[in-house]
N, C-alpha and C positions, 0 to 999 in steps of 0.2 A: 275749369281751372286747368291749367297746364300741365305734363306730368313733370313729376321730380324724379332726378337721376343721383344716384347715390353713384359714388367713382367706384369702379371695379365688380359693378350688376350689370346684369344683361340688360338692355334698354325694354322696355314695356311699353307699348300703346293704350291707349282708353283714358278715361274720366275717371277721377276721383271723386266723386258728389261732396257737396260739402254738409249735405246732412248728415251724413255718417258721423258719430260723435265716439270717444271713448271716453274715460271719466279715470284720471292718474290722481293717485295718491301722494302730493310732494308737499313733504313736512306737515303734514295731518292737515293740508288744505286742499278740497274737490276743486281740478282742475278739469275742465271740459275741453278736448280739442279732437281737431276735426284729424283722418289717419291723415292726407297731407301733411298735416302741423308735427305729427309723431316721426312722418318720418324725415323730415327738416331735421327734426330734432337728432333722430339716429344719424344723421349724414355731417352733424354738428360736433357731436362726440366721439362717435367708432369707426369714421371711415377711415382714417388712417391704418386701423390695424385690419379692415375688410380689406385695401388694396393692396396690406403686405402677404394676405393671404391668397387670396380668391382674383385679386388682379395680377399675380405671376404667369407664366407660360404655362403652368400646367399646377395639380393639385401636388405634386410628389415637392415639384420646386418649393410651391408655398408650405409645405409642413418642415422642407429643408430652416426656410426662414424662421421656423416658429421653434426652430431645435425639436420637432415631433418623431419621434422612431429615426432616426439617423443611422444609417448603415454604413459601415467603413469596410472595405474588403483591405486585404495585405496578402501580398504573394509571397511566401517563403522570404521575412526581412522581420528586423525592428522595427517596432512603430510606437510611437509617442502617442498615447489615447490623450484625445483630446476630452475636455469638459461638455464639447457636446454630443461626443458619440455618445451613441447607446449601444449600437449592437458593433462589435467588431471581430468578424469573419478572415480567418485563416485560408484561404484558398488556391494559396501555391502548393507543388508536390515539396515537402521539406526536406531541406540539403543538411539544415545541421539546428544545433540550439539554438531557438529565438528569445530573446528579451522584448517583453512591452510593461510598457512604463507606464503607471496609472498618473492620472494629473492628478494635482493638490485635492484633495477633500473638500478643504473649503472653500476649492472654487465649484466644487459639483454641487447638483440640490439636494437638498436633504431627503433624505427617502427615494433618492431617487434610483435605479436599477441600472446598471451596466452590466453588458453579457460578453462576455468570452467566450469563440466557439471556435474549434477547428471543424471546419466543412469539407478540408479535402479529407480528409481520411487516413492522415500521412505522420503524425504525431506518431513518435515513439517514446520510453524512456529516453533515448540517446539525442533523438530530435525532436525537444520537448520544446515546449512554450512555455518561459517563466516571464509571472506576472509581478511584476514587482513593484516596492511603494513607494510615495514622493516625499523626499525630507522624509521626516519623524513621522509618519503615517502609519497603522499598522493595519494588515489583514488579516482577523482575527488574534491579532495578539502577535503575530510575525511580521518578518518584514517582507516575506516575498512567498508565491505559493508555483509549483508547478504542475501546469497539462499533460498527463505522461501517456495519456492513450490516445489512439483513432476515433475520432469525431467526439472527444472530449471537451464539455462543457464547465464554464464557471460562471456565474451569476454573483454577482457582488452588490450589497445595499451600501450606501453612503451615507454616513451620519450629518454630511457639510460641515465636519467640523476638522475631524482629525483621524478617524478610522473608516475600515471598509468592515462590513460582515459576509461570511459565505451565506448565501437563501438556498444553495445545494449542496449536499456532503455526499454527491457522486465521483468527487476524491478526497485521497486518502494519505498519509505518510507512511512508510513502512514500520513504524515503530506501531500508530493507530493498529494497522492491520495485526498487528502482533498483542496488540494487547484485546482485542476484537476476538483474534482466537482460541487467545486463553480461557479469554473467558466463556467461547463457548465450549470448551474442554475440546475442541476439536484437533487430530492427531491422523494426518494421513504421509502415506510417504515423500508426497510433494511437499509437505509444510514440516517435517524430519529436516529434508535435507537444504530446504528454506533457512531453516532455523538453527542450522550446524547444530545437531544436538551431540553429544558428545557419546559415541557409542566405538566398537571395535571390532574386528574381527579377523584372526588368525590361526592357523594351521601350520602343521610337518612338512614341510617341502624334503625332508630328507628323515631316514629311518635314525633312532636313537636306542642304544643298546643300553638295557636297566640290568643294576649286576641286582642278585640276587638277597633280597633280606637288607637292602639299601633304600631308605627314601630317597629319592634322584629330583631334582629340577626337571621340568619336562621343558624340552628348546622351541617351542613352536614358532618358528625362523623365517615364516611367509606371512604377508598381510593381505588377507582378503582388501578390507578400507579401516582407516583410521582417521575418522572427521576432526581430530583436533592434534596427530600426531602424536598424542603422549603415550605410544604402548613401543617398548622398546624391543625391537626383535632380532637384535643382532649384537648385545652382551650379555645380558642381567634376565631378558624376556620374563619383562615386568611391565604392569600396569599403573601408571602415576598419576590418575585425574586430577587435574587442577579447577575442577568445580565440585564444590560441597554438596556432599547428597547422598540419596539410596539409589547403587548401580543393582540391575541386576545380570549376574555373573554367572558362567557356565562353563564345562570344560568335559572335554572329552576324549577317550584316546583305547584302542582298543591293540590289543598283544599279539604278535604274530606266531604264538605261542601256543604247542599244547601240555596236557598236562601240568598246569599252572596249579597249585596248592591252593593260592590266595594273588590275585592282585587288588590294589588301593588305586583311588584315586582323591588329591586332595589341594583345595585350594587354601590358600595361605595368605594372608593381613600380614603385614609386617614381619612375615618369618613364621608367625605362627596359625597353625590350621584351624580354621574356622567352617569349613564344609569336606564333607567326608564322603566318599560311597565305596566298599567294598565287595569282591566277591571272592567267596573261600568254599575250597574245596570242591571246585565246579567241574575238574580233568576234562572239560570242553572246549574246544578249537573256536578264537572268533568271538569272544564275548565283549561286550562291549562297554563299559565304566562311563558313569556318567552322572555328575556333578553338578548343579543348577543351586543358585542360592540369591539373595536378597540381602547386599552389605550396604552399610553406610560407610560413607569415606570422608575425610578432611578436608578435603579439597588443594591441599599442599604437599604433606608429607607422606602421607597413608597410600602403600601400595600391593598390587595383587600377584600372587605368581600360583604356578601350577607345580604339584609335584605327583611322582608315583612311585609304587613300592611294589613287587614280586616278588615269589618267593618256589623257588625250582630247586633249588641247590646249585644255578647255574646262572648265566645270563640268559633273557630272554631280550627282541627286539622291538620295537613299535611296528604299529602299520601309518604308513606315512599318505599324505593329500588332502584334500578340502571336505573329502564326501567321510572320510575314517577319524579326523583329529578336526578340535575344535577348543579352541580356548578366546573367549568372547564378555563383554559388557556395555550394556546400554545405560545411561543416566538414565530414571525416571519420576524423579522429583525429588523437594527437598524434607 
């Protein structure tokens, strides 16, 4: 028998014998045919889609045809994802923020994966890659998501209907990150200052003369930092948080004084003292008053000041700088 050639097979030499029989099963009736006749048969029904594969120039072209792993590169630009990308690679150095646009959902397959990668390494926050969606489309419940780091990945599933899902949560929003932290009670100076937490801290830049048997306002008139501006050091030198909570508050301030009978040191709510230290009868040069306490505030009207009192029959002076005076608060919860 002659051989048979199926379109887009390598050609074969030899004899097919025609004893050779196999035995098909079509619609519960034993059909016997010789492999010739089977593969008549194969060349009858699938060659069209054997020479859209296997009869291209090469294996990469035929999977291009078949929409199989399709790779799309972009050099630092927009780019429009088509429906039959799969993988689309970032591979320019980035100039500035890119927009890629996902096509319609329901024109993608369902279940089916598209990957977002930056390959050059070049993504920042500022030259980020944002993904965003087509018409009324959401990812995960948004409409757009951003790449913000070097060689940052997204992986998207496709319903084919109307949304996208993330298959990886190796990003993040900064709100996520913030409630990620809370919860893991986690508390260091990079995620402080992250997090503007509301804390203060100032001192004496200049010496302040306390008359003698007088409660005095103490002026502490320099700002170490003030993360949210509300400590006033240059009329009233007061503290007005405008976030509700327990600060904890501390103050300090030592007399350039000897001979002292008694000096106080006293923080103040509203006018009225609610933390106290004293020392009496010490006639030693150099002591130093010091105040630490745990308030709750309003987060409106409630505010803190410092005062002190001495008692010489005279005036006595401060010691004034960052390392001798100290009047301070940090929020730490509510």
């Amino acid at each position: 028998m002659a051989n048979i050639t199926v379109p887009g097979l390598p050609a074969k030499t030899g004899t097919i014998l025609d004893a050779a029989y196999l035995h098909l099963n079509e619609s519960s009736v034993d059909k016997k045919v010789t492999i010739a006749q089977l593969l008549a048969k194969i060349e009858a029904q699938y060659s069209a889609d054997i020479v859209t594969f296997l009869g291209s120039a090469n294996k990469a072209e035929g999977r291009a045809n078949l929409s199989i792993d399709r790779r799309t590169t972009v050099d630092d630009a927009a780019y429009a994802i088509l429906a039959t990308d799969k993988v689309v690679a970032q591979i320019g150095t980035m100039s500035a923020a890119r927009i890629f646009s996902l096509p319609a959902a329901s024109t993608f397959p369902a279940g089916g994966e598209l990957v977002i990668i930056d390959e050059s390494g070049t993504v920042t926050s500022t030259n980020k890659i944002t993904v965003q969606r087509d018409g009324a489309d959401t990812i995960d419940g948004a409409t757009a998501i951003d790449i913000l780091n070097a060689y940052g990945i997204l992986k998207l599933i496709c319903d084919g209907t109307n949304s996208w899902k993330i298959a990886n949560r190796l990003i993040a929003t900064q709100a996520e990150v913030d409630t990620w932290t809370n919860s893991l009670k986690v508390v260091t100076p990079e995620t402080l200052a992250n997090r503007n937490i509301p804390m203060f801290r100032a001192y004496m830049g200049s010496a302040q003369t306390i008359a003698t048997s007088t409660v005095t306002k103490v002026q502490f008139n320099t700002k170490s930092f003030d993360t949210k501006s509300w400590y006033d050091n240059t009329t009233n030198y007061r503290y007005t948080p405008l976030k509700a909570g327990k600060y904890l508050v501390t103050a300090r301030l030592i007399f350039n004084n000897n001979n002292l009978s008694s000096r106080d040191l006293y923080i103040h709510k509203n006018g009225v003292s609610v933390a106290q230290q004293g020392i009496h009868n010490p006639n030693t040069y150099l002591l130093t008053n010091v105040v630490t306490s745990l308030i709750e505030m309003n987060g409106s009207t409630d505010y803190l000041e410092v005062f002190a009192a001495q008692n010489t029959g005279g005036n006595a002076n401060t010691f004034t700088g960052i390392s001798a005076t100290e009047f301070s608060a940090i929020y730490i919860g509510v």
